[in-house]
C-alpha positions in Angstrom: 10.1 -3.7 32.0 7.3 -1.5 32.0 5.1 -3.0 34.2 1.1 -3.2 32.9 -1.4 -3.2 35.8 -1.9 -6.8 35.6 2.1 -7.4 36.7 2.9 -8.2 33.1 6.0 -6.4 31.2 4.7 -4.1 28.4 6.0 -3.4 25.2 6.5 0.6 24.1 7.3 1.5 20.7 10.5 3.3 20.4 11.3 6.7 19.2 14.8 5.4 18.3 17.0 2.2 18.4 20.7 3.2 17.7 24.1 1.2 18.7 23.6 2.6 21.7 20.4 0.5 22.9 21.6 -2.9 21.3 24.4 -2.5 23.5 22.2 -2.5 26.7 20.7 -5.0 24.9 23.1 -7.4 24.2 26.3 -5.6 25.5 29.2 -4.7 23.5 30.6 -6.9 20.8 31.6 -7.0 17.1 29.2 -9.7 16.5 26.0 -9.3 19.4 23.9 -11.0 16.2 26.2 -14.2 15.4 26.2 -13.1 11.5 29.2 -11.5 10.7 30.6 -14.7 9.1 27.8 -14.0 6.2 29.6 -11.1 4.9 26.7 -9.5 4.2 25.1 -5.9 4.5 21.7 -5.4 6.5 19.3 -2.6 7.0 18.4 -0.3 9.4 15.1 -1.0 10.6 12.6 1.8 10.2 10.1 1.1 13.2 11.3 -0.3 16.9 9.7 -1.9 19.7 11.1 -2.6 23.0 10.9 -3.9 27.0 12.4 -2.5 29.2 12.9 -3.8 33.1 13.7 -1.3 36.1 14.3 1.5 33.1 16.6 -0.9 31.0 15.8 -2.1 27.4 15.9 -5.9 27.6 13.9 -6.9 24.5 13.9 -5.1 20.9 12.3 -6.2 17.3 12.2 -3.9 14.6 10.4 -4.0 11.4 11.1 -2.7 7.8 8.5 -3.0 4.5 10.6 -4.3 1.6 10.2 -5.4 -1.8 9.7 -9.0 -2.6 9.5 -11.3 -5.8 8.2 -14.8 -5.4 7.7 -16.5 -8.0 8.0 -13.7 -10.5 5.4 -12.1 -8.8 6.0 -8.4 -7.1 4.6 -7.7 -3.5 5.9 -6.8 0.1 7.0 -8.1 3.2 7.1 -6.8 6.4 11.0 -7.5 7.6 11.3 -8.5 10.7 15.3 -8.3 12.4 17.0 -7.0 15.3 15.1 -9.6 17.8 17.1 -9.5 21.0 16.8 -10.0 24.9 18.9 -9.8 27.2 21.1 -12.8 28.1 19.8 -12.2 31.8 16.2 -11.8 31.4 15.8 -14.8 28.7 13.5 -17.5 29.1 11.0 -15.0 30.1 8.8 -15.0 27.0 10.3 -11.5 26.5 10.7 -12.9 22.6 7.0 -13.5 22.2 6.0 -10.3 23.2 8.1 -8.3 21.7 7.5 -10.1 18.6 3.8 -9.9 19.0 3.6 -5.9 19.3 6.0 -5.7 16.3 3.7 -8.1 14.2 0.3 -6.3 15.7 1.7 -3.3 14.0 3.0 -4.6 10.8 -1.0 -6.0 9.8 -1.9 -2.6 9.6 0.9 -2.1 7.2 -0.4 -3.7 4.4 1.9 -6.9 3.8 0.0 -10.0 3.5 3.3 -11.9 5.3 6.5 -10.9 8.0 9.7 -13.1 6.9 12.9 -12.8 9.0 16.1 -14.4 9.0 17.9 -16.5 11.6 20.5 -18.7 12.3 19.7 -22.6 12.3 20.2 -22.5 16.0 17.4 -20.2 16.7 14.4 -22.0 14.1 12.8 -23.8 17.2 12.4 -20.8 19.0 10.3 -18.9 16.1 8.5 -21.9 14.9 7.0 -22.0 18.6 6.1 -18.3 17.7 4.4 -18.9 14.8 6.6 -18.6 12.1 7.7 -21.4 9.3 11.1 -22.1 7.6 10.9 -21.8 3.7 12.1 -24.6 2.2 13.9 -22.6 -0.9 16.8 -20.5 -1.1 16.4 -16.7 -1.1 18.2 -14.6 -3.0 19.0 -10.9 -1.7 20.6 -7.8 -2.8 23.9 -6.4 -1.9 26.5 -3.5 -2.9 27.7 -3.8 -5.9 24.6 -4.8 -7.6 25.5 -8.4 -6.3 22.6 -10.7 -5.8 23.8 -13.5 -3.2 21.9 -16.4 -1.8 21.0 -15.9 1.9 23.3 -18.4 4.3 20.8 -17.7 7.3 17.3 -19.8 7.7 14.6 -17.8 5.8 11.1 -18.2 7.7 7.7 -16.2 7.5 4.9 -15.8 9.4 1.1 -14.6 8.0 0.2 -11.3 9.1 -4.1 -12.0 7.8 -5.2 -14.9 8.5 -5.9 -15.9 4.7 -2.5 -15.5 3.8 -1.2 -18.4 2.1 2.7 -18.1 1.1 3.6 -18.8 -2.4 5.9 -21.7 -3.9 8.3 -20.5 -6.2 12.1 -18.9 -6.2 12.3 -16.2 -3.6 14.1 -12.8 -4.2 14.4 -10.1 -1.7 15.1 -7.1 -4.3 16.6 -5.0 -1.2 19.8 -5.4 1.2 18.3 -8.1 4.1 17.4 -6.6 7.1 
């Protein structure tokens, strides 16, 4: 990690995040994110942030501004995906902060809210960060002009602190990310 004065890890925004760095990440694997079985296709994220201990990445998050419809309604969201640490260094609150320096920099993106995707497994871990399930099913966009309903846990997460999220149907009008 890079080491702050204080002792403390640092995060470092990344000039790149390629196959590459997941794999020092997470190692190689078909599957690092346990989401093949959706069938579905993702997208790149455009921005990266990452940890990185003795020179290593450990930690990533990456962020992507998408279109959004709730409700009928047309705005953004700042995607979040690509959260990983390193099965050695978990437990470390590596997850927070990466996740915090991603979310620091998607408020001054515009987006009133951040909404990610997860497996069921991993909802207590991001509801201690902050974030909420939704409690509707999201529809998203994939090849084909297919519109499919999301399998994974939808959740989201205010980025201003008067952000309230809206109830109505949910469509991501892009691939997920």
């Amino acid at each position: 990690m890079n080491d702050s004065p204080g002792g403390g890890p640092t995060v470092t925004r990344l000039s790149r995040y390629t196959k590459t760095e997941q794999d020092e990440i997470l190692g190689t694997g078909d599957d690092p994110f346990g989401v093949a079985d959706t069938g579905l296709t993702w997208l790149p994220k455009d921005e990266h942030f990452g940890v990185r201990l003795d020179g290593r990445l450990v930690a990533h998050a990456g962020l992507l501004r998408l279109p959004i419809t709730v409700d009928g309604v047309e705005t953004e969201v700042m995607g979040v995906g690509g959260v990983a640490v390193a099965p050695g260094v978990r437990g470390r609150g590596l997850a927070r902060l990466v996740l915090a320096a991603a979310l620091d920099h998607a408020r001054t993106q515009g987006p009133r809210h951040a909404l990610l995707f997860c497996r069921p497994p991993l909802v207590p871990l991001y509801e201690r960060l902050g974030w909420r399930p939704l409690d509707t099913d999201v529809r998203v966009e994939q090849p084909g002009s297919r519109v499919v309903t999301m399998p994974l846990r939808t959740m989201v997460t205010p980025l201003r602190d008067d952000a309230r999220w809206p109830a109505g149907p949910v469509r991501l009008r892009s691939l997920p990310m």
